[in-house]
N, C-alpha and C positions, 0 to 999 in steps of 0.2 A: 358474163360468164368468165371465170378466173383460169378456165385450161386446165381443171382440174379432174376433172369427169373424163379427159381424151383415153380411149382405147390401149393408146401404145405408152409405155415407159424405160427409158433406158437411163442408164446411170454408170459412171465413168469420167475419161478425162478427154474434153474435146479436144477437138483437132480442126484447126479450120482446112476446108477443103478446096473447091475448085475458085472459089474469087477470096480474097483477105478477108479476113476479120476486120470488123467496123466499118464493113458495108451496110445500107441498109435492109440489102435482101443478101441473103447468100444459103450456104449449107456447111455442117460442120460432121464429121466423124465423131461418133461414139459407138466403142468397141466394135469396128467395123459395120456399124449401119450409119448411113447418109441420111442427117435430115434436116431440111432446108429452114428457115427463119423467114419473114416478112415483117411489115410492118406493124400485123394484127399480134404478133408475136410476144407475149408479154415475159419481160425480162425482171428477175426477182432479185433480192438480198445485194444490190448494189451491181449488180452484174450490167454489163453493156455487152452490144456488137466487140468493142473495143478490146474488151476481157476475156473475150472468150476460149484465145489460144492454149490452151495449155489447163486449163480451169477445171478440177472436176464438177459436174454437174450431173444433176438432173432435170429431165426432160422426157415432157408429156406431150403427147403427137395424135396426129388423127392420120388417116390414110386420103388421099388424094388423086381422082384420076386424071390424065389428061393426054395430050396426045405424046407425049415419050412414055405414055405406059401410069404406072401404079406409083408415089412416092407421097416419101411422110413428109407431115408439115409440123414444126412444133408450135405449140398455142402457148405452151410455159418452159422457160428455163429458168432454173434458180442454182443456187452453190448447194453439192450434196456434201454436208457434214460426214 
């Protein structure tokens, strides 16, 4: 599965959030929605954890429960042209 079917899409320029960029788990802002990266996370068009600051991007997300509540997870981030 390429994270390409996921529900949610947002598109803009991230912003790393509450841990640094080029961790391997963390969460990034776009246009004021929070959403988190993992391992399973597949990262496109040369892009890293590393790159992410400032990058615009697109990203496809699924929703995710757990016990702090409701949050996205992204499956795909790539460079939005």
């Amino acid at each position: 599965d390429d994270g390409s079917d996921a529900p949610y899409e947002f598109d803009g320029v991230a912003t790393c959030s509450t841990t640094p960029c080029g961790s391997p788990t963390g969460s990034i802002v776009v246009r004021g929605v929070t959403v988190q990266y993992d391992a399973n996370t597949r990262f496109e068009d040369g892009l890293t954890t590393a790159t992410l600051n400032g990058a615009r991007v697109e990203v496809k997300a699924i929703a995710q429960s757990g016990s702090g509540g409701t949050t996205l997870l992204a499956t795909r981030i790539e460079l939005d042209d």
